[in-house]
ROSE-4610 file (N, C-alpha, C; in Angstrom, 1 decimal, always signed):
// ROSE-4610
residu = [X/X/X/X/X/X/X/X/X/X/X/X/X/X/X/X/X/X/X/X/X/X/X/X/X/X/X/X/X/X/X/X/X/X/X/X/X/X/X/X/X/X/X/X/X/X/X/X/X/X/X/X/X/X/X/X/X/X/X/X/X/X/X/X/X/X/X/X/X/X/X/X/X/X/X/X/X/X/X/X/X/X/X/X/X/X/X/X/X/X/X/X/X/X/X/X/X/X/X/X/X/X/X/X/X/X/X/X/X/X/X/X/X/X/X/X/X/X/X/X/X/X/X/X/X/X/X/X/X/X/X/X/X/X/X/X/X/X/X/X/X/X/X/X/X/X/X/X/X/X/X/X/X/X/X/X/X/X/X/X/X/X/X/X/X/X/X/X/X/X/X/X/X/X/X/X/X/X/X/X/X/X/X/X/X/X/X/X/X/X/X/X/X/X/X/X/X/X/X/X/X/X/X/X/X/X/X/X/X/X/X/X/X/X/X/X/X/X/X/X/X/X/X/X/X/X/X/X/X/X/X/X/X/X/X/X/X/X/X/X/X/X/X/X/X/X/X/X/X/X/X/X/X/X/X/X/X/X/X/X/X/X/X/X/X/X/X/X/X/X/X/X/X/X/X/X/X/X/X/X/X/X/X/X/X/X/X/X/X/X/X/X/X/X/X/X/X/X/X/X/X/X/X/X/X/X/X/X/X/X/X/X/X/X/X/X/X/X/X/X/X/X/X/X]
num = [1/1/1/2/2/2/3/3/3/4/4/4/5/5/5/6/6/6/7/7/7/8/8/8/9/9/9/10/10/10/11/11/11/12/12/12/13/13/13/14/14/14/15/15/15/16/16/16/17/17/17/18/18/18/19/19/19/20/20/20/21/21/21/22/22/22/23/23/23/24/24/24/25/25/25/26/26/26/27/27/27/28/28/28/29/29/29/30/30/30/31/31/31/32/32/32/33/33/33/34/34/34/35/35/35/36/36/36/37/37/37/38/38/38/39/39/39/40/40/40/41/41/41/42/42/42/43/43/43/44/44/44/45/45/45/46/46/46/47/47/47/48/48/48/49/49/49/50/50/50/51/51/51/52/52/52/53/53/53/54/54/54/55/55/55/56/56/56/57/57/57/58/58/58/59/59/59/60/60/60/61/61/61/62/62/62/63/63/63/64/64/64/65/65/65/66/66/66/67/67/67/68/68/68/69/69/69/70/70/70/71/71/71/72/72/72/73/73/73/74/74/74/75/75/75/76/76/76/77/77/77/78/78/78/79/79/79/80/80/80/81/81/81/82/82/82/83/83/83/84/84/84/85/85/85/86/86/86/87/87/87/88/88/88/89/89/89/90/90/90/91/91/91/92/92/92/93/93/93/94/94/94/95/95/95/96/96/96/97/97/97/98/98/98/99/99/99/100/100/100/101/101/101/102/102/102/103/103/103/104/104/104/105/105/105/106/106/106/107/107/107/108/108/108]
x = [+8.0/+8.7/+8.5/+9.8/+9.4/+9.2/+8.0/+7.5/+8.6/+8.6/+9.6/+8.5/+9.3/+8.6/+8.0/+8.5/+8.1/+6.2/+6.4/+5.2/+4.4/+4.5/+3.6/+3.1/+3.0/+2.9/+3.5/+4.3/+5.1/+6.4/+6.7/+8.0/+8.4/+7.9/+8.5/+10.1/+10.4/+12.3/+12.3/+13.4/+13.6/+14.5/+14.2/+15.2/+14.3/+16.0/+15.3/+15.6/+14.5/+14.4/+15.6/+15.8/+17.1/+16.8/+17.7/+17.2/+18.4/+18.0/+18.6/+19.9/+20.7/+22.0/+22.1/+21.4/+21.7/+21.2/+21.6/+20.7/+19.9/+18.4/+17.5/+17.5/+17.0/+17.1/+15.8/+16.0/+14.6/+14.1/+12.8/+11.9/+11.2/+11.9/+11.1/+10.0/+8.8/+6.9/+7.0/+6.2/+6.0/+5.1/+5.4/+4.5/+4.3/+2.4/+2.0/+2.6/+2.9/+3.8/+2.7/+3.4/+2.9/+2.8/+1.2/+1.1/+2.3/+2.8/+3.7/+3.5/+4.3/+4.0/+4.3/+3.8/+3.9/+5.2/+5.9/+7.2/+7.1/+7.8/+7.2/+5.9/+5.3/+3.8/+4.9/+3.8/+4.3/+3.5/+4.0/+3.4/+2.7/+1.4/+0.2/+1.0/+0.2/+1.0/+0.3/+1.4/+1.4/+0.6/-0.4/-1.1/-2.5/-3.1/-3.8/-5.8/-6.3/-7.9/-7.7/-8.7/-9.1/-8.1/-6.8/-5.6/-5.6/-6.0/-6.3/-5.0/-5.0/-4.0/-4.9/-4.1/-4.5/-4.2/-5.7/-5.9/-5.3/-4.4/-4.7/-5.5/-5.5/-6.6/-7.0/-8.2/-8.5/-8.1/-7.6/-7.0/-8.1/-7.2/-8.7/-9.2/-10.0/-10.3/-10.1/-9.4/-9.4/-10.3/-10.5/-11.4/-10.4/-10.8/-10.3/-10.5/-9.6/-9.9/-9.9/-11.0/-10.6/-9.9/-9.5/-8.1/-8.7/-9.7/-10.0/-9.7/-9.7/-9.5/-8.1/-7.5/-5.7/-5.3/-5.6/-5.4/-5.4/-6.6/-7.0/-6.6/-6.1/-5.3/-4.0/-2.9/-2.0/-1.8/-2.8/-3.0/-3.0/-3.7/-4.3/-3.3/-2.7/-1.5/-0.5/-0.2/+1.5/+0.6/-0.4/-1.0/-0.7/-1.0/-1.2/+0.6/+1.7/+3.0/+3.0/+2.8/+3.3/+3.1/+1.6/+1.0/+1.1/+2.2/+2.6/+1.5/+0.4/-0.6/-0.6/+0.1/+0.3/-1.5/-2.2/-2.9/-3.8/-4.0/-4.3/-3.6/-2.2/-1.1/-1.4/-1.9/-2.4/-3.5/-4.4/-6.2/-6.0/-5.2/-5.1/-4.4/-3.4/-2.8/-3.6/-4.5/-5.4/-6.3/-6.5/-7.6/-6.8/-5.9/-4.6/-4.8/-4.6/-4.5/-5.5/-7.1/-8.5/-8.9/-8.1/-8.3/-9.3/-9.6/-10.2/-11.5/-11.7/-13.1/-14.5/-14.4/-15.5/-16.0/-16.9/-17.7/-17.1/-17.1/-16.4/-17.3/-16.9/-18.0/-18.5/-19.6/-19.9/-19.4/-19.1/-19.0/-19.9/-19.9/-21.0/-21.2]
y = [-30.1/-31.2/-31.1/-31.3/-31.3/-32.6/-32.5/-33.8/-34.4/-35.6/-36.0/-36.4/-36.9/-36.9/-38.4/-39.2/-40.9/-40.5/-39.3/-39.5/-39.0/-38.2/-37.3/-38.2/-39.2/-40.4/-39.7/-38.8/-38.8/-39.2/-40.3/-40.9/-41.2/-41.3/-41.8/-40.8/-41.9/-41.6/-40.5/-39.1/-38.2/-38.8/-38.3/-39.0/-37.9/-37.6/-36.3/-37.4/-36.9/-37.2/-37.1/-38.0/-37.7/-36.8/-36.0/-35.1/-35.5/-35.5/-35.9/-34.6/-34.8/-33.6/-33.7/-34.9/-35.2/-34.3/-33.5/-32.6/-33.5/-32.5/-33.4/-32.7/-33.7/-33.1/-31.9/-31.4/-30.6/-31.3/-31.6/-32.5/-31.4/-31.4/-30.8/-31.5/-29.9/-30.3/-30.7/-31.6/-31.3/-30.1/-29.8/-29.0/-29.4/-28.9/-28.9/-28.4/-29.3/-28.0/-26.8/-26.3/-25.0/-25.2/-25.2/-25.1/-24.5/-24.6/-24.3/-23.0/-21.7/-20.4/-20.3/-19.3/-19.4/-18.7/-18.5/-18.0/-16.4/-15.5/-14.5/-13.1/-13.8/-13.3/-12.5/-11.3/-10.6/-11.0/-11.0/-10.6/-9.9/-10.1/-9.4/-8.4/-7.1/-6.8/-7.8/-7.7/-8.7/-8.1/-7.2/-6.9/-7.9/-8.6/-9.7/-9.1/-10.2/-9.4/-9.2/-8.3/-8.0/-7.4/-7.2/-6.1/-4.6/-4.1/-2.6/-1.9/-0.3/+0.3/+1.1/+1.1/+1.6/+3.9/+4.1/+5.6/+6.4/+7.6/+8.2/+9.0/+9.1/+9.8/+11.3/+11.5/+13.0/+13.9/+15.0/+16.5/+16.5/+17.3/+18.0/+19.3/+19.6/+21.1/+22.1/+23.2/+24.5/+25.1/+26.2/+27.3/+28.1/+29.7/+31.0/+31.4/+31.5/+32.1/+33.3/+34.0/+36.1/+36.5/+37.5/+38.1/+38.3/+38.2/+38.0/+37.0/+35.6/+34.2/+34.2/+34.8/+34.6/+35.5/+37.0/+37.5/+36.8/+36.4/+35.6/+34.7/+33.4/+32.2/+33.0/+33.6/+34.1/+34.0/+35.2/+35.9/+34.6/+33.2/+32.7/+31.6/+31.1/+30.6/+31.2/+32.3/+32.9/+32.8/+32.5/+32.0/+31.2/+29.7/+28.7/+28.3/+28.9/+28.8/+29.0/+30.3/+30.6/+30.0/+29.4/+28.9/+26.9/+27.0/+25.5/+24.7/+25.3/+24.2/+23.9/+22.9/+22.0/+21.9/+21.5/+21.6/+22.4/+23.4/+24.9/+25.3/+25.1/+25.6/+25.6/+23.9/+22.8/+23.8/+23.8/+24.4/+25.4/+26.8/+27.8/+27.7/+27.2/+27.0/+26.8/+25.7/+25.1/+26.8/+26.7/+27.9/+29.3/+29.6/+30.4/+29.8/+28.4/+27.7/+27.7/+27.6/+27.3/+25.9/+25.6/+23.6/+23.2/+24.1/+23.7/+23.5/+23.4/+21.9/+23.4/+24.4/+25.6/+25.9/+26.2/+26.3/+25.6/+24.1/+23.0/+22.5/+22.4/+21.8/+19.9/+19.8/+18.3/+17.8/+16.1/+15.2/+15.0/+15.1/+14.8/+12.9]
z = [+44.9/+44.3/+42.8/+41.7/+40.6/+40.2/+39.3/+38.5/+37.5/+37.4/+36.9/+35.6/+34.2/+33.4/+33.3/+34.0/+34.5/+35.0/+35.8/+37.0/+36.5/+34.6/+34.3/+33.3/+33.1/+32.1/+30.9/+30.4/+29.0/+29.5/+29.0/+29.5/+28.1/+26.9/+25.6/+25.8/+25.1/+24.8/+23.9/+24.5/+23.4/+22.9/+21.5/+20.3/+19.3/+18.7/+18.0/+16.4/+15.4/+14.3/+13.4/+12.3/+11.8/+10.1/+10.6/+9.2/+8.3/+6.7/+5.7/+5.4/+5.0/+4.8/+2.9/+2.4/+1.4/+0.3/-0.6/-1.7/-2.3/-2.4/-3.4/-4.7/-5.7/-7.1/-7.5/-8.0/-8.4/-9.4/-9.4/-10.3/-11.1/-13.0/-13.6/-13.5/-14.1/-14.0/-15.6/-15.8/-17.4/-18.1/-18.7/-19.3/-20.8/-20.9/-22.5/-23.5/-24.3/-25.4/-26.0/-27.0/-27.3/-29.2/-29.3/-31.2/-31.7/-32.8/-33.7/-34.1/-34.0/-34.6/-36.0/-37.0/-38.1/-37.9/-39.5/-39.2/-40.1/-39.3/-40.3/-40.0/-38.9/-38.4/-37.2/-36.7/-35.5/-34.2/-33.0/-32.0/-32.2/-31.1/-30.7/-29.6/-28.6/-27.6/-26.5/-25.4/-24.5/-23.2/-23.4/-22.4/-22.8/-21.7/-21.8/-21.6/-21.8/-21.5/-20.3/-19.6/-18.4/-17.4/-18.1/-18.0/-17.6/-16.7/-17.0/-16.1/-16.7/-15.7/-14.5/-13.5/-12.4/-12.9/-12.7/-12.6/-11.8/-12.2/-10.7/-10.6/-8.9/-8.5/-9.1/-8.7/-9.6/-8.3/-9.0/-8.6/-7.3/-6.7/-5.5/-6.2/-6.3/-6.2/-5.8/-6.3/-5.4/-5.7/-4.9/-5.2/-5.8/-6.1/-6.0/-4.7/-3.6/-2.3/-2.9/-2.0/-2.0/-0.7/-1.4/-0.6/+0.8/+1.1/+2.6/+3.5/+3.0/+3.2/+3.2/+2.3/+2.8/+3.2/+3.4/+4.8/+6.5/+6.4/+7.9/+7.5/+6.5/+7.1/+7.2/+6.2/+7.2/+8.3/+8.9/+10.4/+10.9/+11.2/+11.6/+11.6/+10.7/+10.3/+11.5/+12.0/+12.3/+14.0/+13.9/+15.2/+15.7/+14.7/+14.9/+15.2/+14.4/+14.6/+16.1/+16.4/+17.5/+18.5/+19.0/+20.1/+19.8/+18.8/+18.4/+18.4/+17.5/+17.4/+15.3/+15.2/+13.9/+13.6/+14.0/+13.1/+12.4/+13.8/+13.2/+11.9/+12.1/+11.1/+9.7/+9.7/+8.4/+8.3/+8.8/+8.2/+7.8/+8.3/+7.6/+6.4/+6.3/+5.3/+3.9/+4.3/+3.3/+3.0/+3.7/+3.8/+3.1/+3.0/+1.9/+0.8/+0.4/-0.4/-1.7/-0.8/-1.3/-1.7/-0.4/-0.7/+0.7/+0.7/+2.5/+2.5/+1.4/+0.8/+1.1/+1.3/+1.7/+0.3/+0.2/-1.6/-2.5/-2.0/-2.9/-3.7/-4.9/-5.5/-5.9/-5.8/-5.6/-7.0/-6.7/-7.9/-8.8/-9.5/-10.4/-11.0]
């Protein structure tokens, strides 16, 4: 049997709220005025204290691979194609490259 809303003790009357259709004004804020500039003087530039630009990041490092290292990522590379393994693909690559972080040198 469904509960009726009498038996659930919320019986208050729906009555939906009445919403206004009418436009409201936008209420300027006041604002502090602004000291008087001289006439004649230049602008400062408009970058502010504590302003900084965002760096980019530093280079990665390569090495000089020797011709041994990109012989075998080749080879290892036309492997990685064949046997459809993508990430083998990626590591030899790097490893042709001399990005593959191997006698990398530290940050100082």
């Amino acid at each position: 049997m469904a509960a009726t809303r009498a038996s659930t003790g919320n019986s208050k009357p729906r009555v939906a709220a009445a919403v206004s259709t009418t436009p409201e004004r936008k209420r300027n804020t006041t604002t502090t005025t602004k000291p008087a500039t001289k006439t004649g003087t230049t602008k400062k530039s408009t970058t502010g204290a504590g302003v900084t630009k965002k760096r980019a990041p530093p280079a990665q490092h390569k090495r000089k691979p020797p011709v041994k290292d990109k012989v075998e990522g080749a080879l290892e590379k036309a492997e990685g194609t064949a046997t459809r393994k993508p990430g083998k693909k990626a590591a030899d690559t790097k490893k042709m490259n001399g990005t593959d972080g191997k006698t990398a040198r530290t940050r100082k």
